[in-house]
C-alpha positions as CSV (number, residue, x, y, z in Angstrom):
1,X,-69.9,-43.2,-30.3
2,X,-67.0,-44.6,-27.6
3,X,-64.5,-41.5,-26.7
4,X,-61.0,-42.5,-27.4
5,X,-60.8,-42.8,-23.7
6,X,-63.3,-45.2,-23.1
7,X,-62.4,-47.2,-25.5
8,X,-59.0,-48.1,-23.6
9,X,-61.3,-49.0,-20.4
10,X,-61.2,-52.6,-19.9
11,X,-64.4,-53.4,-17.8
12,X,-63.3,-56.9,-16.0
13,X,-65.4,-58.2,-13.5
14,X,-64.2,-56.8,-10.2
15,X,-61.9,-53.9,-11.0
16,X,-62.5,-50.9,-11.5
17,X,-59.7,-48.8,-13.0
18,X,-58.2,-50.7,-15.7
19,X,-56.9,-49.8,-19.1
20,X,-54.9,-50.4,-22.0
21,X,-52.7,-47.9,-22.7
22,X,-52.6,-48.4,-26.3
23,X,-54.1,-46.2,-28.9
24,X,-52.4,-43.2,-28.2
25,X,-50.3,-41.5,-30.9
26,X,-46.9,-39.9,-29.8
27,X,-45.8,-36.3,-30.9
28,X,-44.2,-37.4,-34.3
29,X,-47.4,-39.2,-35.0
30,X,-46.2,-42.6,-34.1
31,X,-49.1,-45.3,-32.5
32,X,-49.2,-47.2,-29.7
33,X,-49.7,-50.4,-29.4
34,X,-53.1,-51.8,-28.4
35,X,-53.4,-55.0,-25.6
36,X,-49.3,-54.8,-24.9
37,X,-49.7,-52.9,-21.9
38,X,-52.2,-52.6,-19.5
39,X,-52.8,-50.5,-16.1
40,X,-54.7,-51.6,-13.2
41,X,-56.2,-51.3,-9.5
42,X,-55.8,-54.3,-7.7
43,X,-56.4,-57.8,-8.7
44,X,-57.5,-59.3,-6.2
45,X,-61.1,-58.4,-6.8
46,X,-61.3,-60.3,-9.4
47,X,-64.0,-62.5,-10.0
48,X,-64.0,-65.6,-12.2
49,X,-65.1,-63.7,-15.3
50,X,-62.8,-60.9,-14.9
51,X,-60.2,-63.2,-14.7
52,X,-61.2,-65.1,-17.9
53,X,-61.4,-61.8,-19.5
54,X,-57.9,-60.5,-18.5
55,X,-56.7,-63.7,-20.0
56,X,-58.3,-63.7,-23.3
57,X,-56.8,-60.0,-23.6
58,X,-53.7,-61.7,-24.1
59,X,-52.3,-60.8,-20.5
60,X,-49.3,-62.9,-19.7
61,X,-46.9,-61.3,-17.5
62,X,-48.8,-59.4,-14.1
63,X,-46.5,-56.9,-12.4
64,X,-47.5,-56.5,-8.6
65,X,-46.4,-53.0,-7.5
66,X,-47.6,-53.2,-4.2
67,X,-45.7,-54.0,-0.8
68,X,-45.1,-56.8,0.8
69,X,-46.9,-56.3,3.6
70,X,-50.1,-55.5,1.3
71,X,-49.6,-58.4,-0.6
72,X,-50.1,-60.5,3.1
73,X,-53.6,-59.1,3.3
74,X,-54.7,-59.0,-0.5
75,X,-53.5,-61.5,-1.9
76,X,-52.7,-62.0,-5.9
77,X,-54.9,-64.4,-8.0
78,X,-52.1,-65.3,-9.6
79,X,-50.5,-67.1,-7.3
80,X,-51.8,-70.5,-8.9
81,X,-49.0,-72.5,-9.4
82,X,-46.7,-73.5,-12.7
83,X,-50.3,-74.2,-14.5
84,X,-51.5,-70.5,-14.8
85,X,-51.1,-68.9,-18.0
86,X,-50.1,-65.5,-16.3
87,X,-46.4,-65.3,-15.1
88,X,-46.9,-63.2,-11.7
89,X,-44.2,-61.0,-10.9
90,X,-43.7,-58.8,-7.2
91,X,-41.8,-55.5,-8.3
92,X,-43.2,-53.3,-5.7
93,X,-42.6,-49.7,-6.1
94,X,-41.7,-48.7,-2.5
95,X,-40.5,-50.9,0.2
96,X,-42.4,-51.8,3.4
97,X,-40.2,-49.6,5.4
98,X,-39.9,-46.5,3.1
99,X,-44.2,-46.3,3.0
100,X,-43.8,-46.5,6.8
101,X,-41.9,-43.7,7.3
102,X,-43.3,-41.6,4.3
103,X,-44.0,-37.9,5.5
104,X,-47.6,-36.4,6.3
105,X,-47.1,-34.3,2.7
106,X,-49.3,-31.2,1.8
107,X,-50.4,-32.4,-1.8
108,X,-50.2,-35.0,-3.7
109,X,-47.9,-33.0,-5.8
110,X,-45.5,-33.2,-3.4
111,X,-46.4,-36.9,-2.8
112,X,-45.4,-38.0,-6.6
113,X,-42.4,-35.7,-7.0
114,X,-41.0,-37.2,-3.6
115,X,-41.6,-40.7,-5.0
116,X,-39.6,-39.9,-8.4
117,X,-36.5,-39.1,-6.1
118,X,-37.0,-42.3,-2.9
119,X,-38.9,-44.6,-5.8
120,X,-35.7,-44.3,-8.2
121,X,-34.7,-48.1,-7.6
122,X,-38.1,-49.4,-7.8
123,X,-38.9,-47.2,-11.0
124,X,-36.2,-48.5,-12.2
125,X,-37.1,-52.3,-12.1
126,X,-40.4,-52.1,-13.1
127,X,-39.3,-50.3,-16.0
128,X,-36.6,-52.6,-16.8
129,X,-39.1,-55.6,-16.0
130,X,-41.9,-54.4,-18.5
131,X,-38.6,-53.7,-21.0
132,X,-38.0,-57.3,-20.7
133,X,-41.2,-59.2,-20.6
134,X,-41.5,-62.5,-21.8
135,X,-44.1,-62.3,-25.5
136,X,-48.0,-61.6,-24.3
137,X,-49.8,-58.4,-23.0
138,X,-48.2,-56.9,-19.6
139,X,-50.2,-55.2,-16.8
140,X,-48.9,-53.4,-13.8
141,X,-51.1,-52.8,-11.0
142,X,-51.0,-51.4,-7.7
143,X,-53.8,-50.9,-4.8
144,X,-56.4,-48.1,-6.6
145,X,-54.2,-48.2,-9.9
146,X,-54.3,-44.0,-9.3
147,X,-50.8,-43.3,-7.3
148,X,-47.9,-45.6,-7.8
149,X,-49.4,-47.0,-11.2
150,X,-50.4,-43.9,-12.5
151,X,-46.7,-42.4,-12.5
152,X,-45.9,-45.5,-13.6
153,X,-48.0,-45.3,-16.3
154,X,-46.9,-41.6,-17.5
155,X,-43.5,-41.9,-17.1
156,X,-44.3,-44.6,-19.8
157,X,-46.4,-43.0,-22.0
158,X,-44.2,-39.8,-22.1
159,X,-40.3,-41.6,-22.4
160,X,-42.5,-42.9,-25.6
161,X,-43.4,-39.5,-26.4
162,X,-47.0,-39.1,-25.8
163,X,-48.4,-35.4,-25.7
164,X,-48.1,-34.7,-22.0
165,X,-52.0,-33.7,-21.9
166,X,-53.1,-36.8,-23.1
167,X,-50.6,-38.2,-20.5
168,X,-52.4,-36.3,-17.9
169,X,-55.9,-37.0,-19.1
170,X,-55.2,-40.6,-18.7
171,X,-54.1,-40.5,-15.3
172,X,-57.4,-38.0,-14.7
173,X,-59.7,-40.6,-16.1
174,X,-58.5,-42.3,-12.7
175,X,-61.0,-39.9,-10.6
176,X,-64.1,-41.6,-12.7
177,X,-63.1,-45.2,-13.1
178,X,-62.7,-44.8,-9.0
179,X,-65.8,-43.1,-7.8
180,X,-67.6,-45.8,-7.3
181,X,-65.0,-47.1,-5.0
182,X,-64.9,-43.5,-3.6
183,X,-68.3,-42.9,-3.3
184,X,-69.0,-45.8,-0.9
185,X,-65.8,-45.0,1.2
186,X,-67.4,-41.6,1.8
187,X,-70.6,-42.7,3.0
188,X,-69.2,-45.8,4.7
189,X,-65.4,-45.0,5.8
190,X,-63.9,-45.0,9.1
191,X,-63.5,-41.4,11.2
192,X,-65.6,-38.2,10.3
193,X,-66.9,-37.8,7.1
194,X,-65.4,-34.2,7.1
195,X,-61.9,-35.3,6.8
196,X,-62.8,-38.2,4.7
197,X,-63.8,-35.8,2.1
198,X,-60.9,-33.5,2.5
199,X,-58.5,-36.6,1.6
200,X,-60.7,-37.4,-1.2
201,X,-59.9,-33.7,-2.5
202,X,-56.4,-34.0,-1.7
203,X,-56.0,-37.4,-3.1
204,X,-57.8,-36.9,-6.4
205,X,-56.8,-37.4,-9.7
206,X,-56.7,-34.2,-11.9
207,X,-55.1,-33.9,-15.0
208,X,-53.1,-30.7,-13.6
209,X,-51.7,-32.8,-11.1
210,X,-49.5,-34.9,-13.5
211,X,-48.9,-31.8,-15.7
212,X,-47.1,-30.3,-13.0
213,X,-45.1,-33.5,-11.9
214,X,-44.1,-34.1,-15.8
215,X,-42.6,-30.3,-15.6
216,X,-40.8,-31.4,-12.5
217,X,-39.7,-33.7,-14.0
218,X,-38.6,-31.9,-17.2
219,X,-37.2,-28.7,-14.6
220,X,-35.5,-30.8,-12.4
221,X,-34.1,-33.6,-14.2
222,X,-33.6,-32.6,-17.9
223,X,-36.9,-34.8,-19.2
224,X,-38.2,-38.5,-18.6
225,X,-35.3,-39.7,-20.7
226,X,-32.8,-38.1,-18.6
227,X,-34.6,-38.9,-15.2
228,X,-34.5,-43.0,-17.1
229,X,-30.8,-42.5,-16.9
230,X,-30.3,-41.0,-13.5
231,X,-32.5,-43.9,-12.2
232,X,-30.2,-46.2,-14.1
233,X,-32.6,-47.4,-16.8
234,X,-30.6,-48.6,-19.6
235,X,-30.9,-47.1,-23.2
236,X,-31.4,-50.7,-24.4
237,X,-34.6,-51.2,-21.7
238,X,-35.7,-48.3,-23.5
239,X,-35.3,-48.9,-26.6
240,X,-36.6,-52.9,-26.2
241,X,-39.7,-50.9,-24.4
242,X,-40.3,-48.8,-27.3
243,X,-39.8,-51.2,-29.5
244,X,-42.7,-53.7,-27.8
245,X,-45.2,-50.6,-27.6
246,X,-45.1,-48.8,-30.6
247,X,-46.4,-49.7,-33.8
248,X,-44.3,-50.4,-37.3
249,X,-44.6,-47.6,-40.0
């Protein structure tokens, strides 16, 4: 019998690290809504199939979190004129500039909680942009779907009120959607294979990971909901947003 957990993986052709991020239940027993919103590495791998399949999921809007510059040398599917049933949308994350000047960080601890305070504008218009998606599924995506969509995604999933340990075991389910991917830039990556495998430790997904950024963000900013309205999110973004994912009693 399917885990709970794989039964949100979606396996379309040519990605790797995609799932819906309904079926949860929140901490007052609420559900979430199943194909509404959907997480992602990036699209561009897509083959024909896989992009038949994200279609007949009911995908409509596609939120690009990437930068511009990786757009330039991955470029969207998407980009198929007024025809396409998907409405493509850039909202990256981080600008151009801020990734170029982002620090050489210890952890990736200290990589997320330095995005929630330099990512605030673009955290805000993502969120505001899946608040205010036109009717059909949404999916965000990003370059492995693990980093700026995975924050992404539990910011979400917690301002909803999702335990945070299913929060984190969503963004830990990252490490074995990925290790394919991983696997052959280990054997096959530029540079030694020593310090390859010391970034694939550093960089890794674990479910402590995101508890400890979700009680930074609960220490240092009062709770998602507050950190929403420090980044400027308005109460009706949320409340459209919760509204779209979670289901009727």
């Amino acid at each position: 019998m399917q885990s709970a957990a794989q039964a949100r993986r979606l396996k379309w052709d040519g990605c790797y690290n995609t799932r819906d991020l309904g079926g949860f239940r929140t901490v007052d027993g609420q559900g979430i809504r199943r194909r509404v919103l959907v997480r992602s590495d990036n699209l561009s791998r897509l083959t024909d199939a896989g992009w038949h399949a994200l279609v007949s999921y009911g995908i409509r809007t596609v939120l690009d979190l990437r930068t511009t510059w990786e757009r330039t040398i991955e470029l969207s599917p998407f980009l198929q004129g007024e025809n396409s049933p998907v409405r493509y949308l850039h909202v990256p994350l981080l600008s151009d500039a801020r990734v170029l000047a982002w620090p050489d960080t210890a952890s990736i601890e200290e990589d997320y909680t330095l995005m929630l305070h330099e990512a605030r504008d673009g955290i805000r218009s993502i969120v505001q942009t899946l608040a205010q998606a036109e009717d059909g599924g949404v999916l965000f995506y990003c370059h492995s779907g693990k980093d700026r969509t995975g924050l992404i995604a539990a910011l979400v999933l917690a301002m909803l009120g999702v335990p945070s340990d299913e929060v984190a075991a969503d963004y830990a389910q990252s490490l074995e959607c990925l290790r394919p991917l991983q696997d052959e830039w280990l054997e096959n990556g530029p540079g030694e294979r020593a310090e390859r495998e010391e970034a694939d430790a550093k960089f890794a997904s674990r479910p402590e990971t995101m508890q400890f950024v979700l009680q930074h963000v609960e220490t240092r900013y009062g709770g998602v909901q507050a950190y929403m309205t420090e980044a400027g999110v308005s109460s009706a973004d949320v409340d459209r947003l919760k509204h779209r994912l979670i289901e009727t009693r």
